[in-house]
Structures are given as structure tokens and as C-alpha cells.
DRENSE-983833 format. One record per atom (N, C-alpha, C, O): residue number from 1; residue in one letter; chain; atom name; x, y, z. Coordinates in steps of 0.2 Angstrom, whole numbers, plus 5000, padded with zeros to 4 digits. Example, Ala and Ser with C-alpha at 12.3 -4.5 7.8 and 13.67 -1.06 7.14 Angstrom:
% DRENSE-983833
num,residuo,cadena,atomo,px,py,pz
1,A,A,N,5066,4972,5039
1,A,A,CA,5062,4978,5039
1,A,A,C,5066,4984,5039
1,A,A,O,5071,4983,5042
2,S,A,N,5064,4989,5035
2,S,A,CA,5068,4995,5036
2,S,A,C,5064,5000,5039
2,S,A,O,5067,5006,5040
This chain:
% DRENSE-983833
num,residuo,cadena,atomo,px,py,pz
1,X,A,N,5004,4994,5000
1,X,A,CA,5000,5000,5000
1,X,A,C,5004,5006,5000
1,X,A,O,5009,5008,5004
2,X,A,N,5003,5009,4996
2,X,A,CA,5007,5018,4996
2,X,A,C,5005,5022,5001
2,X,A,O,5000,5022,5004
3,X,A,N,5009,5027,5001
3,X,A,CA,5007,5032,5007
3,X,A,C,5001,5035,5007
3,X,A,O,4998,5036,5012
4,X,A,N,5000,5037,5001
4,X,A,CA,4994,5040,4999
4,X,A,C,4986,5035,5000
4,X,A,O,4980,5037,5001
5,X,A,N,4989,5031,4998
5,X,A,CA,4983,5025,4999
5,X,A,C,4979,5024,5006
5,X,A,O,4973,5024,5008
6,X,A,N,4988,5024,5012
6,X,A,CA,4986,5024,5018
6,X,A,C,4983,5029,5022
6,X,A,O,4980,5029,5027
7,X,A,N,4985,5033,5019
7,X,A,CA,4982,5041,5023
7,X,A,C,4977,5041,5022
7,X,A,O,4973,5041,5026
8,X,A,N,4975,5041,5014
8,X,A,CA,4967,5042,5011
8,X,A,C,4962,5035,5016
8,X,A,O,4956,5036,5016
9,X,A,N,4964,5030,5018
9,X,A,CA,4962,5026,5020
9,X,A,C,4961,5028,5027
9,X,A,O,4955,5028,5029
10,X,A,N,4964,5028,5032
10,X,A,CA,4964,5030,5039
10,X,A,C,4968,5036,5041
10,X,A,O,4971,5036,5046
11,X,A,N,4967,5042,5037
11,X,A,CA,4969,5047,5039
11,X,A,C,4962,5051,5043
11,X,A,O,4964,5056,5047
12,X,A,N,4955,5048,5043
12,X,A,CA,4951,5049,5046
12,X,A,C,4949,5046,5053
12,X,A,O,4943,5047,5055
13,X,A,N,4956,5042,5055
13,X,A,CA,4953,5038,5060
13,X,A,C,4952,5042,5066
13,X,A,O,4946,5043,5068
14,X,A,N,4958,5045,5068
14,X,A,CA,4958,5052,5072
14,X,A,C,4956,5057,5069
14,X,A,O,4959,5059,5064
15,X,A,N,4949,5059,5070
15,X,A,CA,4945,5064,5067
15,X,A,C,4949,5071,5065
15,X,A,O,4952,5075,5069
16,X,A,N,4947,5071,5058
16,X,A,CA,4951,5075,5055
16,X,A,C,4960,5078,5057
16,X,A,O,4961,5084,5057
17,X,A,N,4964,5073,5059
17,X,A,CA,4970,5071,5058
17,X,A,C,4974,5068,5056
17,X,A,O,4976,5064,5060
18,X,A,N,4976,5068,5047
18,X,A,CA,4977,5066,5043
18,X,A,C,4986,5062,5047
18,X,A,O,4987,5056,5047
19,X,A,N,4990,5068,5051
19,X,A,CA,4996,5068,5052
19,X,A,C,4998,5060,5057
19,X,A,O,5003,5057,5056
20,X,A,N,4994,5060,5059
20,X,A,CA,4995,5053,5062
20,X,A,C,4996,5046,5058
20,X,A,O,5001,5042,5058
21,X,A,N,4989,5046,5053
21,X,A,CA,4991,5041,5048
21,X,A,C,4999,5044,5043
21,X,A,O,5003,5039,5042
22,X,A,N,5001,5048,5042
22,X,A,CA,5006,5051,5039
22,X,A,C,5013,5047,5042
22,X,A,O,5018,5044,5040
23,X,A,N,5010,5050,5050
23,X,A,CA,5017,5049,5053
23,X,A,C,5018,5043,5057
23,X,A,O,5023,5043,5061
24,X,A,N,5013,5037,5055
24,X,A,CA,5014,5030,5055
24,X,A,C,5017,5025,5050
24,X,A,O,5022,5021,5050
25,X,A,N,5013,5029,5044
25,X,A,CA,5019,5025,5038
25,X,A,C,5025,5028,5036
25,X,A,O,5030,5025,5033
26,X,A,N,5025,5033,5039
26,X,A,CA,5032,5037,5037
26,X,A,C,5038,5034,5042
26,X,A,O,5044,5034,5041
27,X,A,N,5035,5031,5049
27,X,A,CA,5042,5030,5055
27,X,A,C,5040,5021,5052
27,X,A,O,5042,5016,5057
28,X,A,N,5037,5019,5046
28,X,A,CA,5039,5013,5043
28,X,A,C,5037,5007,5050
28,X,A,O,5040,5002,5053
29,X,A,N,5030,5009,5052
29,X,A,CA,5026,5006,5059
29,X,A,C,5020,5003,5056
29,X,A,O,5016,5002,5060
30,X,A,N,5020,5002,5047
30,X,A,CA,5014,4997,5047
30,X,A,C,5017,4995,5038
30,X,A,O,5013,4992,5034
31,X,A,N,5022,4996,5037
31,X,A,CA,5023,4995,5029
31,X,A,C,5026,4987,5030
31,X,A,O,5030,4985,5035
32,X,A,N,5024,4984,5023
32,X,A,CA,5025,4978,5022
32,X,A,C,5021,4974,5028
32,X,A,O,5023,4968,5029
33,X,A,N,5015,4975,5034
33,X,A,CA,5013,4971,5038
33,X,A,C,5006,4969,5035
33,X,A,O,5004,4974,5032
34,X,A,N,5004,4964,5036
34,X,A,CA,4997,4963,5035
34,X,A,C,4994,4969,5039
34,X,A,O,4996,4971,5045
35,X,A,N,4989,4971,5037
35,X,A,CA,4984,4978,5040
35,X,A,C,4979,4973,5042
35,X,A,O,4975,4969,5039
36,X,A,N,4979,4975,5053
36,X,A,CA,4974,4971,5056
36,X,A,C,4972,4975,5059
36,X,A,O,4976,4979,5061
37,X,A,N,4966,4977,5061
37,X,A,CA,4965,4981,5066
37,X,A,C,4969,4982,5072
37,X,A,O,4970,4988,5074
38,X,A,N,4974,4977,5076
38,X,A,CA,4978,4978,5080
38,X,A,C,4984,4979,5079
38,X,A,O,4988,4980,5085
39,X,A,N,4989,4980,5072
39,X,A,CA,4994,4982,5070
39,X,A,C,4992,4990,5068
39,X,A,O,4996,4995,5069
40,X,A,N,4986,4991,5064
40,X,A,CA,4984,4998,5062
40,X,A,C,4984,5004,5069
40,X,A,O,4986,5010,5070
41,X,A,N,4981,4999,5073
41,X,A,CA,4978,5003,5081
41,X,A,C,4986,5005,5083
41,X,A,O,4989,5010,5082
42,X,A,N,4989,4999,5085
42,X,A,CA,4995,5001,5088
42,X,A,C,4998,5005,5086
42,X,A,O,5003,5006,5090
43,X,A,N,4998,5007,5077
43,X,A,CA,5005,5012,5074
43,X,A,C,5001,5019,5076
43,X,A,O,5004,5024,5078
44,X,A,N,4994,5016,5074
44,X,A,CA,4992,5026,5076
44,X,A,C,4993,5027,5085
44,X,A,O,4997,5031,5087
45,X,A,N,4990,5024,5088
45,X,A,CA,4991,5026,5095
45,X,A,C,4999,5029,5095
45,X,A,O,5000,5035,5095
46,X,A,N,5003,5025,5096
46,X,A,CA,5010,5026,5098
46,X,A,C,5012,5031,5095
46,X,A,O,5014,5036,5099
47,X,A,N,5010,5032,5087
47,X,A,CA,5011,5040,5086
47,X,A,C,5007,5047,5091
47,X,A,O,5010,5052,5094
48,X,A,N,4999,5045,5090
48,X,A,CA,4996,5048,5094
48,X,A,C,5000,5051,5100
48,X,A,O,5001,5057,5101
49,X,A,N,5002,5046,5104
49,X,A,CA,5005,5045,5111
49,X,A,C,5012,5049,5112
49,X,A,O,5015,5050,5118
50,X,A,N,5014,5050,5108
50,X,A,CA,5023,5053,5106
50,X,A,C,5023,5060,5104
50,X,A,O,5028,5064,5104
51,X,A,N,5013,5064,5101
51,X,A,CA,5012,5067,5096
51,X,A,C,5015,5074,5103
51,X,A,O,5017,5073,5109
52,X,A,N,5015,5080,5101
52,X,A,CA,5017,5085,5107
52,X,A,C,5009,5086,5108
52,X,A,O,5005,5086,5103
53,X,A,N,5008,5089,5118
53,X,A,CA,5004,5090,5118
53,X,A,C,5000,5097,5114
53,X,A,O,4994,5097,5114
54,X,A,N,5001,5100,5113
54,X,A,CA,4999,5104,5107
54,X,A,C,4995,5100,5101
54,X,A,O,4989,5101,5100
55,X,A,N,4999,5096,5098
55,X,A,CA,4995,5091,5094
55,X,A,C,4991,5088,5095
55,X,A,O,4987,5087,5091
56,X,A,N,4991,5084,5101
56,X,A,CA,4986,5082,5104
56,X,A,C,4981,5084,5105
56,X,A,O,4976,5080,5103
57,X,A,N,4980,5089,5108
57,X,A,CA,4974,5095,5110
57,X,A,C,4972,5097,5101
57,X,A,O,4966,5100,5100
58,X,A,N,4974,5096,5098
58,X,A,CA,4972,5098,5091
58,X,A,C,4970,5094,5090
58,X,A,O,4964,5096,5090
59,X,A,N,4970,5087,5090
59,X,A,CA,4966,5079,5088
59,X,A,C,4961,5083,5094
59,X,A,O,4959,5087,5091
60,X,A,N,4959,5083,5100
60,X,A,CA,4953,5084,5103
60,X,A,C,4950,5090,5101
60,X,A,O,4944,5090,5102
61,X,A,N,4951,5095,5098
61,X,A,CA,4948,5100,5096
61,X,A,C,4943,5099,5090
61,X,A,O,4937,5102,5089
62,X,A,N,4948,5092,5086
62,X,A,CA,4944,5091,5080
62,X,A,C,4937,5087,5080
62,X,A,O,4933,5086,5076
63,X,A,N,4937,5086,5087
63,X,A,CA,4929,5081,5088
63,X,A,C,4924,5087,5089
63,X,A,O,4924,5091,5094
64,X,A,N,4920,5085,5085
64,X,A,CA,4913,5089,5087
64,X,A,C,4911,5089,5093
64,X,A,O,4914,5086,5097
65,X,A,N,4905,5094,5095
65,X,A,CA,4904,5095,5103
65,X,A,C,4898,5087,5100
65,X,A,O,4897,5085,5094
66,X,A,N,4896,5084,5107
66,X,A,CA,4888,5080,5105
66,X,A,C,4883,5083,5107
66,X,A,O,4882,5086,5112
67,X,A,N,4879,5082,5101
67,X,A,CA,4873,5084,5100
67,X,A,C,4875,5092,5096
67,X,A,O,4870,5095,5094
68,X,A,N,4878,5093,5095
68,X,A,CA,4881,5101,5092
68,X,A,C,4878,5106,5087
68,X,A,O,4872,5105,5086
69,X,A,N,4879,5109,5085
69,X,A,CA,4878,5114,5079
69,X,A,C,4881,5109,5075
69,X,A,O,4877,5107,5072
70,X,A,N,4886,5108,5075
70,X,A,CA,4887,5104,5068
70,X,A,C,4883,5097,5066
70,X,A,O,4882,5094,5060
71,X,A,N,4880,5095,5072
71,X,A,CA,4876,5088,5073
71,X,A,C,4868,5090,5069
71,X,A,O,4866,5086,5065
72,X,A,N,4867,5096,5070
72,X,A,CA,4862,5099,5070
72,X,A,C,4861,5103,5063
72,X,A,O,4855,5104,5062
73,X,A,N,4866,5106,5059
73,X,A,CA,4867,5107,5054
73,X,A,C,4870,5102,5047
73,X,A,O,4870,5103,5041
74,X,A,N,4872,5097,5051
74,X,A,CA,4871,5090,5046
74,X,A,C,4878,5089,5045
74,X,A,O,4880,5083,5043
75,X,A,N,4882,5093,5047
75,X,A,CA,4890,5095,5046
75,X,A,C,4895,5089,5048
75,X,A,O,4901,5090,5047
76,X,A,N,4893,5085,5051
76,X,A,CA,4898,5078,5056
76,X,A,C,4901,5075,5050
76,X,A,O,4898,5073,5045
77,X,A,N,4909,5073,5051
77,X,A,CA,4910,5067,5047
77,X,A,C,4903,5063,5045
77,X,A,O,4897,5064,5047
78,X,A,N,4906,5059,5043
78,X,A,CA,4900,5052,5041
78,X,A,C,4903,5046,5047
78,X,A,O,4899,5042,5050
79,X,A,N,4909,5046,5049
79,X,A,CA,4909,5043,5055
79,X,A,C,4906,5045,5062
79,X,A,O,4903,5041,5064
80,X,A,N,4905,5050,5064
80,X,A,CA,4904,5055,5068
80,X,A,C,4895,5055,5069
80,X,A,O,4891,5055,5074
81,X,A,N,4892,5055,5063
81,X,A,CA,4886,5054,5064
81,X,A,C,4884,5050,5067
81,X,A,O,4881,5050,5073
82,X,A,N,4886,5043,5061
82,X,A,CA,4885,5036,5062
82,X,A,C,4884,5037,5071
82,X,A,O,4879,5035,5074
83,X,A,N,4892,5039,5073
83,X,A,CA,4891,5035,5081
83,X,A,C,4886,5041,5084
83,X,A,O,4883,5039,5089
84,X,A,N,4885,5047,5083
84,X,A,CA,4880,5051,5087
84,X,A,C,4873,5046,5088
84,X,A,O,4870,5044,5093
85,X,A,N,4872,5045,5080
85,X,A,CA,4864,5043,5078
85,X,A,C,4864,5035,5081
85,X,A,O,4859,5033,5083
86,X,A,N,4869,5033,5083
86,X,A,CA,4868,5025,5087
86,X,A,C,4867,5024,5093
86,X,A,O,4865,5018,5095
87,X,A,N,4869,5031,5097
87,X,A,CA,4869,5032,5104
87,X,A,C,4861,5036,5104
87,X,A,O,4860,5037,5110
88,X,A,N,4858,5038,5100
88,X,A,CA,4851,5041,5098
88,X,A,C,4852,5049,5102
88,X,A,O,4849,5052,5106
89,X,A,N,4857,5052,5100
89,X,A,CA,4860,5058,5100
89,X,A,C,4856,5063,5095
89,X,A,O,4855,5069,5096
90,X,A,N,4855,5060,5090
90,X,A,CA,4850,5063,5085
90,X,A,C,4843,5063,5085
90,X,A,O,4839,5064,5080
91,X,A,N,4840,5062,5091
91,X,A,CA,4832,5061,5093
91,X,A,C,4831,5065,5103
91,X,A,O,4827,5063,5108
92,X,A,N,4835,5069,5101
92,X,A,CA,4835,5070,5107
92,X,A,C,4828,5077,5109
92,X,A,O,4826,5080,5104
93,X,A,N,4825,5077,5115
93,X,A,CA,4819,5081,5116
93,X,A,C,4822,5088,5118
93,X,A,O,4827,5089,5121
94,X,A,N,4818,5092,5117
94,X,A,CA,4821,5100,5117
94,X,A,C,4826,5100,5125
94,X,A,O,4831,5103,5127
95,X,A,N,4822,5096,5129
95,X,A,CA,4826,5099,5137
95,X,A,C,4831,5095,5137
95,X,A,O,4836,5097,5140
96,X,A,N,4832,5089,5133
96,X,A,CA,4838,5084,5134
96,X,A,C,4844,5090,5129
96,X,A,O,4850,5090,5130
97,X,A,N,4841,5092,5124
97,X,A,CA,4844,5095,5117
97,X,A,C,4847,5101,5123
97,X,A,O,4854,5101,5123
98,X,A,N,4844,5105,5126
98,X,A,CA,4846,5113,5129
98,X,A,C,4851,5108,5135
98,X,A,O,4854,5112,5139
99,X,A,N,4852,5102,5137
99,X,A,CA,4854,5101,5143
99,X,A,C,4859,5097,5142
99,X,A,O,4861,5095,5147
100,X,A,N,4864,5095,5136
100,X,A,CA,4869,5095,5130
100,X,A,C,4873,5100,5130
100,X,A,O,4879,5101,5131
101,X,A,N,4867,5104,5127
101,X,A,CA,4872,5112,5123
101,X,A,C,4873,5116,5130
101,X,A,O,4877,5121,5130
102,X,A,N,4870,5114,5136
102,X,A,CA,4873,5118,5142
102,X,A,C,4878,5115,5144
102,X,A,O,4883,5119,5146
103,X,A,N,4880,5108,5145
103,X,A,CA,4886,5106,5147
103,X,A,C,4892,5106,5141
103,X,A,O,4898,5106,5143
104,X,A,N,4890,5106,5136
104,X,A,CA,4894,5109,5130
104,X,A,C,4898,5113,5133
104,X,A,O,4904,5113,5134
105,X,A,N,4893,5118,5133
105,X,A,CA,4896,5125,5133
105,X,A,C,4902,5126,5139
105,X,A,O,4908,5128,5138
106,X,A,N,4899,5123,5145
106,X,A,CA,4903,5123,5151
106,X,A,C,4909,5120,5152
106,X,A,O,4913,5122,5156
107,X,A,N,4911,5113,5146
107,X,A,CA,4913,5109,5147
107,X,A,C,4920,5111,5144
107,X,A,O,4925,5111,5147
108,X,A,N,4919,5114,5137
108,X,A,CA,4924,5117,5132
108,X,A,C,4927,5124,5137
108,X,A,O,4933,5124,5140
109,X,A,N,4922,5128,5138
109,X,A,CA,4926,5133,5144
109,X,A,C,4929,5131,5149
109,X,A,O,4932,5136,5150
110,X,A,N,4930,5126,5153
110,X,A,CA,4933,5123,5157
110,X,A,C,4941,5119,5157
110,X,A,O,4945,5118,5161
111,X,A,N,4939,5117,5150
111,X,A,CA,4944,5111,5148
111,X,A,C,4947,5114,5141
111,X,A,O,4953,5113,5139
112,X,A,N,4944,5117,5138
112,X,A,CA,4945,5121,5130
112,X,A,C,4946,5117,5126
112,X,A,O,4950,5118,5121
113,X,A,N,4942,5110,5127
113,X,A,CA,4943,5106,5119
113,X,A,C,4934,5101,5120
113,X,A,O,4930,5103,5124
114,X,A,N,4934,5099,5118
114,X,A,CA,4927,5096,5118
114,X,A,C,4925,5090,5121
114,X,A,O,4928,5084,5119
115,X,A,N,4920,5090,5126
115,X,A,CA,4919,5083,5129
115,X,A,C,4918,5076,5123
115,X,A,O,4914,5075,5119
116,X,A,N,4924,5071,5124
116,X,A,CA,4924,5066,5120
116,X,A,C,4924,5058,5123
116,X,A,O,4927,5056,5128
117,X,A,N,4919,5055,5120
117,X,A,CA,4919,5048,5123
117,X,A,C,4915,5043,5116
117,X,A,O,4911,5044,5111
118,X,A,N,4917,5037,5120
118,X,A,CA,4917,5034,5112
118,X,A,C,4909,5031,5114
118,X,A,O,4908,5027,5118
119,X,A,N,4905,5033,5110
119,X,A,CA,4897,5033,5111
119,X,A,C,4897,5026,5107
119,X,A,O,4891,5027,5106
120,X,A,N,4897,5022,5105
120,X,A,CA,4896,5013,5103
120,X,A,C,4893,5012,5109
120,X,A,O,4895,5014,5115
121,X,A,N,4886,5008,5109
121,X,A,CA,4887,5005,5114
121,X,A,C,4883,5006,5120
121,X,A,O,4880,5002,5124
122,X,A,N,4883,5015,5121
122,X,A,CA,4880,5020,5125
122,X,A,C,4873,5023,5124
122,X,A,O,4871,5025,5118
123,X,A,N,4870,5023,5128
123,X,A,CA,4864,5027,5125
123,X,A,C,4863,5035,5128
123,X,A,O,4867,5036,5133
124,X,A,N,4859,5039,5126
124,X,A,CA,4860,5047,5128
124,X,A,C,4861,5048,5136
124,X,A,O,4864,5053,5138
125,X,A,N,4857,5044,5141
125,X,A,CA,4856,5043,5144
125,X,A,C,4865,5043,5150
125,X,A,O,4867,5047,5154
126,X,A,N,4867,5037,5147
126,X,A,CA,4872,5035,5148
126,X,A,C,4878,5038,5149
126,X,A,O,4882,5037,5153
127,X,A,N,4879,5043,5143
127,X,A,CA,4883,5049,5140
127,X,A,C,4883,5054,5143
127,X,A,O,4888,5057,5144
128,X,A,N,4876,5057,5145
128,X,A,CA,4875,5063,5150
128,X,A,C,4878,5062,5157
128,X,A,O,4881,5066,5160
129,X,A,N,4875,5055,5157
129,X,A,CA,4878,5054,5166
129,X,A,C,4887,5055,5166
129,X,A,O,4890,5059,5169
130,X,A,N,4890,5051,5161
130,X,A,CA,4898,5053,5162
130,X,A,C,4900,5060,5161
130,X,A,O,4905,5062,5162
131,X,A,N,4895,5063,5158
131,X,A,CA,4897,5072,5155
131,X,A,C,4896,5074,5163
131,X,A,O,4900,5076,5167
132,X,A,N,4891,5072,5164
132,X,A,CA,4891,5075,5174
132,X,A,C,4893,5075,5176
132,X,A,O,4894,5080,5180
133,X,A,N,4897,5068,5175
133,X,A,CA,4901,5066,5181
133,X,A,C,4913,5070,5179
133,X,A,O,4918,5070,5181
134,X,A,N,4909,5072,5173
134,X,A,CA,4917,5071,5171
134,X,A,C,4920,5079,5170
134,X,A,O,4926,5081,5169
135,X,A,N,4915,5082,5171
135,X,A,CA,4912,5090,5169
135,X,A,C,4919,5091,5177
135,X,A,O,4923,5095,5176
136,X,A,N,4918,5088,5182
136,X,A,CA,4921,5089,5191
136,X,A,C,4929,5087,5188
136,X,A,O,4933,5090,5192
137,X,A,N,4932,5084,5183
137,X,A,CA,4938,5082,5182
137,X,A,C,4943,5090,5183
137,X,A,O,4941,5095,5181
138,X,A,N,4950,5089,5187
138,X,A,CA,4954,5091,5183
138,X,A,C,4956,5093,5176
138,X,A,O,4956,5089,5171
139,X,A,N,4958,5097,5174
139,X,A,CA,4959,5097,5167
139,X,A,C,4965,5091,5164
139,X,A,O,4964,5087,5160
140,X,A,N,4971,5092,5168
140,X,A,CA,4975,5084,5168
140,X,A,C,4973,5078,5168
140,X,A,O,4975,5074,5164
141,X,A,N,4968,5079,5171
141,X,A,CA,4963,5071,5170
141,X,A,C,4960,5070,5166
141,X,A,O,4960,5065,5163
142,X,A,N,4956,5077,5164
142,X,A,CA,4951,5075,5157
142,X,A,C,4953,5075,5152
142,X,A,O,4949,5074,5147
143,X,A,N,4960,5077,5150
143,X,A,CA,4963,5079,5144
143,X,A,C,4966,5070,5144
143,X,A,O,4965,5066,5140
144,X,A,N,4970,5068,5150
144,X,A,CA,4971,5060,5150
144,X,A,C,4965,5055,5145
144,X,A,O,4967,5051,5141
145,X,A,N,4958,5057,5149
145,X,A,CA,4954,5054,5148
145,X,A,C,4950,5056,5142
145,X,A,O,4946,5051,5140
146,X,A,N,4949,5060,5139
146,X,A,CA,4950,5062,5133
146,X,A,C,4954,5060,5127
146,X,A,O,4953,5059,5121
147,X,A,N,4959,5059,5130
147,X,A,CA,4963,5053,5124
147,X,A,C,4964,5048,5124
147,X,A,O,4968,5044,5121
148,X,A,N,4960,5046,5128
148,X,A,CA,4960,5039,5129
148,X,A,C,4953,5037,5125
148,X,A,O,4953,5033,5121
149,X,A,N,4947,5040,5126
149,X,A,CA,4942,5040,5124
149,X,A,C,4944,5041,5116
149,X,A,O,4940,5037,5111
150,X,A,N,4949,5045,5114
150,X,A,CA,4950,5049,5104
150,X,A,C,4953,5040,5103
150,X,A,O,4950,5036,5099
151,X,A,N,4957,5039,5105
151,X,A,CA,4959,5031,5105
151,X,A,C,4955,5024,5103
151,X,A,O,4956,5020,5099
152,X,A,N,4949,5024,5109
152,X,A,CA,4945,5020,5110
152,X,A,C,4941,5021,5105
152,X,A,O,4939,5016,5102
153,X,A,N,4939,5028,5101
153,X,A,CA,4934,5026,5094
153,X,A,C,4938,5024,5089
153,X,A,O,4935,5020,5086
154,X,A,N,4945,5027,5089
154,X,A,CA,4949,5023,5083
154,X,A,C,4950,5017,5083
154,X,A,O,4952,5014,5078
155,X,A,N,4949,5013,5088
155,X,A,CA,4952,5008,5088
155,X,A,C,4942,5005,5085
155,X,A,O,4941,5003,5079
156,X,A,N,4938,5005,5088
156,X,A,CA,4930,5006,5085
156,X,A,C,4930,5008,5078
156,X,A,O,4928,5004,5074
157,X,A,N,4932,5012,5075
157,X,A,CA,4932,5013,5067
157,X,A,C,4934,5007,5064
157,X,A,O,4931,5004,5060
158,X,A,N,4942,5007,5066
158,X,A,CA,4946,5002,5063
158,X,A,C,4941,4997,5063
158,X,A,O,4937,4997,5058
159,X,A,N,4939,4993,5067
159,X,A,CA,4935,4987,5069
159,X,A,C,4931,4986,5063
159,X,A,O,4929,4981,5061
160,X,A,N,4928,4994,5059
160,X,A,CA,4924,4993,5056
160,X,A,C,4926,4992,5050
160,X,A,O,4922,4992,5046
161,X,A,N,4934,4993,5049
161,X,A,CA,4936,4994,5043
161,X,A,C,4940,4988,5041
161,X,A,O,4940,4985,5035
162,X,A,N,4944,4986,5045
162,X,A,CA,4950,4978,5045
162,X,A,C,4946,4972,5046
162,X,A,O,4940,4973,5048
163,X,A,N,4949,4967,5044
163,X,A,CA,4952,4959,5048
163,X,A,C,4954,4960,5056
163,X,A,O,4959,4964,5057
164,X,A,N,4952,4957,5062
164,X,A,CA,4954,4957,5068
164,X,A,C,4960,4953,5066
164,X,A,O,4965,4955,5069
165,X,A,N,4962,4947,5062
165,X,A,CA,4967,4946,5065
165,X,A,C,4971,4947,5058
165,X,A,O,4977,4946,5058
């Protein structure tokens, strides 16, 4: 697979962070391997994980708020939808809608990147309670936990895109 191949293929893994895919094939951490979801995960993490805090906080800036203006104007990747609309993010009732874009708002002022968690799995209900509960975090901790969560969807993407083994 050529560089270009692989970027255009998982440069989307990390939302709207091409550089990661870029700077996995480029430190030659998946060329000539069979492509499994667990060889692909580990070349982006490791870069992710090395990336300067700076760039990091950039990979979290790139994720939409949930439920957002962007949700809301139709604007989300096509991955991004998908996982809002699974978690039924996109059915939400005016008070559940205004009680999102309040914690939104708070959340980003607080932390200055966007509440991120990997919504598979979760329902609106579920997501609200961790926004509650995570809203109390540290900035140190939520930015931890925040890439950890930017992780946990790519490794979810991938899943949907490889062979596990």
C-alpha cells in the first residue's frame, strides 16, 4: 500500500487528523505488515502518544461537541454521525437538546477542547451521566481521559474497517 493509499484510507481515523496516519507509515510502523485492526491501532496510538501536547489538544479540538451545531446542521463526518445517531443523539427532546448544549458549553470553557467519549454501545442517557460526572475532572485528568476515549473510537472505526486478525 502507498502512502497515499494509507492516509486516504485512515487518515480519518483520528478525526480530522490526517498527520497521524502520515506519521505511522512514514516511521515505517505498518509498511510491508498485513493491515489488522491491532497492527493499524497500535502504529496510530504510539504516534498519537509521542504526538506533542499541542497536537494532541488539536486531535481533541477536531471532535465535534455532541449533540452540536454541527450535529444539528448535518456537518459531522460520516463517522461521527453514524456513532451520534447510534447512541440516539440525534432524537434528542428540546430539554435533553438545551441540557447538552449547556454542558457543552461549560465543558469546552473549562477544559477548552470538547467533551469526547466513544458513544458505541452507550445510549443518551448514559453519556449525559459521564458528561456529569466528568464535567468535576481536573483538566490533567480530562485531557488524559479524553485521549483515551480519541483512542478507543479509533480503535471502534478500525474494527469497522479491518480483519481482527
Amino acid at each position: 500500500m502507498t502512502r497515499n493509499d494509507f492516509v486516504d484510507r485512515f487518515g480519518g481515523v483520528f478525526e480530522h487528523s490526517p498527520f497521524i496516519a502520515e506519521r505511522a507509515y512514514d516511521d515505517d510502523l505498518v509498511r510491508g505488515e498485513t493491515l489488522t485492526v491491532d497492527r493499524v491501532h497500535a502504529a496510530l496510538v504510539a504516534v498519537f502518544r509521542v504526538a506533542s501536547e499541542e497536537e494532541r489538544l488539536g486531535v481533541l479540538r477536531a471532535h465535534p461537541d455532541l449533540a452540536g451545531k454541527l450535529a444539528i446542521a448535518g456537518e459531522l463526518t460520516e463517522d461521527s454521525r453514524k456513532e451520534q445517531a447510534g447512541a440516539g443523539l440525534d432524537r434528542l427532546s428540546a430539554d435533553e437538546h438545551a441540557r447538552f448544549t449547556e454542558l457543552n458549553t461549560a465543558y469546552v470553557e473549562k477544559f477548552g477542547f470538547p467533551f469526547i467519549i466513544a458513544v458505541k454501545g452507550l445510549t443518551k442517557d448514559d453519556i449525559l451521566q459521564a458528561f456529569e460526572k466528568r464535567i468535576h475532572n481536573s483538566r490533567e485528568d480530562e485531557f488524559s481521559t479524553a485521549c483515551g476515549q480519541v483512542e478507543r473510537i479509533a480503535l471502534l472505526r478500525l474494527q469497522s474497517m479491518l480483519p481482527s486478525a
